[in-house]
C-alpha positions in Angstrom: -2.7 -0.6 20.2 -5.5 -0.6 17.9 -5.1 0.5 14.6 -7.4 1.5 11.7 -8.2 -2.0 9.4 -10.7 -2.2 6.7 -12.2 -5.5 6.6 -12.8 -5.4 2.7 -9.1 -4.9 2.1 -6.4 -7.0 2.0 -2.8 -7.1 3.5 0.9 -7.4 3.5 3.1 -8.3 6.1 5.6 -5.0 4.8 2.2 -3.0 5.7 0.8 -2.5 2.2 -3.3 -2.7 1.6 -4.6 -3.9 -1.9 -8.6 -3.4 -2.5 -9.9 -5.2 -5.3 -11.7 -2.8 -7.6 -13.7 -5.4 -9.1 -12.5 -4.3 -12.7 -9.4 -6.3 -13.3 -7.2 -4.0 -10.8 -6.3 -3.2 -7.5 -5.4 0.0 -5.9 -2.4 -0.2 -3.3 -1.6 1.9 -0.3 -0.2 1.7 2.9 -1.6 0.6 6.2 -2.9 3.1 8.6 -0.2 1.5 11.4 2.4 2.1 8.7 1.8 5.8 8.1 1.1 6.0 12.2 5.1 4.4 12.4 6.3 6.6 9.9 5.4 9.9 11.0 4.8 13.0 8.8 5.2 11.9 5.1 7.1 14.5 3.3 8.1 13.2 0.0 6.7 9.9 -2.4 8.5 8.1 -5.5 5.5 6.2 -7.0 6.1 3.8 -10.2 6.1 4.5 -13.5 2.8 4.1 -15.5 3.2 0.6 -17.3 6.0 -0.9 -15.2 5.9 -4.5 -14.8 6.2 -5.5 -11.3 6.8 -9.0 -9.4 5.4 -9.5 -5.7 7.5 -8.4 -3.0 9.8 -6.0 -5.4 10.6 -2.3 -3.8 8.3 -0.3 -6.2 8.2 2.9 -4.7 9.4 4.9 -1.7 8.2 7.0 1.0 9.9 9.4 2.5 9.0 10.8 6.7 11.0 13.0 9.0 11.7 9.9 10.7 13.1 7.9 7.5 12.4 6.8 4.2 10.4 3.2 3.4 10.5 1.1 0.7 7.2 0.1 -0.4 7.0 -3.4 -1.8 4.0 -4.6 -5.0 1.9 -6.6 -2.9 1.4 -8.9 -6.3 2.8 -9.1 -9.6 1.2 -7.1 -12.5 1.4 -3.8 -14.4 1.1 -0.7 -12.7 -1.8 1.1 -14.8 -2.2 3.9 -12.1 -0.5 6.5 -9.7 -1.7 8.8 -7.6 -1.0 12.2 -9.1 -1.9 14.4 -5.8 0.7 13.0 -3.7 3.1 14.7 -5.6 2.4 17.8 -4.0 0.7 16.4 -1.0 2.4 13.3 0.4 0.6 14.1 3.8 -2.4 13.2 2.6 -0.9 9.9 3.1 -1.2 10.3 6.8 -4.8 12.1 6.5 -6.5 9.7 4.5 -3.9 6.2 4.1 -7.0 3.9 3.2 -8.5 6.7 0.7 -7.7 9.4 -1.0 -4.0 9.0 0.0 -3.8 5.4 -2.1 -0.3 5.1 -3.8 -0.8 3.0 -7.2 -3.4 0.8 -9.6 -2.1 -2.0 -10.7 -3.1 -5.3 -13.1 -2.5 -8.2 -11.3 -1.2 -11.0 -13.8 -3.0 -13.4 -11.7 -6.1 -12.4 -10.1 -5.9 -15.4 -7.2 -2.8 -14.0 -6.0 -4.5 -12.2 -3.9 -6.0 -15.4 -2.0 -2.2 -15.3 -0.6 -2.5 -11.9 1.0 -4.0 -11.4 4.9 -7.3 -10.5 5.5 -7.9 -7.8 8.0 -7.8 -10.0 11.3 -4.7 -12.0 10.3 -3.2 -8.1 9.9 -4.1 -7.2 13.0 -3.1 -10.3 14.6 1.0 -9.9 12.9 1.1 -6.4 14.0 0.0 -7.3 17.8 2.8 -9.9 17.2 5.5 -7.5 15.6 5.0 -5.0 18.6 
């Protein structure tokens, strides 16, 4: 199984990306595999502007035919974006997972957490494990 993984992006092991923006903030979505595991994406609960979130904490939810996910902050920060199409258009989720279907901006309190997140192979490398 070979999945869809950016190398410029980082990784969580609950299937979250982060890219850097290189402005202070990252943008967050979820993995191409995830999406691909989920099915069609029919509904998404995205944070509030200006929540503060820790690392790991359930933040937002999608929602499939299949089931619904949690989606977990991938670092601790304020959320300081969210996607306003998916409101309307959760598919574009499963179109697009590592563009224009991104879930949330956020302001990491500490830029060098993201030195603890995977880098594309050790992704790939988990969910060859996880299989």
């Amino acid at each position: 199984m070979t999945t869809n993984t950016p190398e410029d992006l980082k990784y969580t092991k609950e299937h979250e990306w982060v890219r850097d923006n290189g402005d202070g903030t990252v943008t967050v979505g979820i993995t191409d595999h995830a999406q691909d595991e989920l099915g069609d994406l029919v509904f998404v609960e995205l944070p509030e502007v200006g929540h503060r979130v820790t690392g790991g904490e359930a933040c937002a939810v999608v929602e499939s035919v299949k089931a619904a996910s949690d989606i977990y902050s991938p670092l601790a920060g304020e959320v300081t974006e969210v996607n306003p199409v998916l409101g309307d258009a959760p598919e574009t989720i499963n179109d697009d997972s590592y563009g224009a279907g991104w879930l949330f901006k956020l302001r990491p309190s500490d830029a060098s957490q993201l030195d603890g997140l995977l880098d594309a192979a050790a992704y790939q490398k988990f969910v060859a494990e996880e299989a």
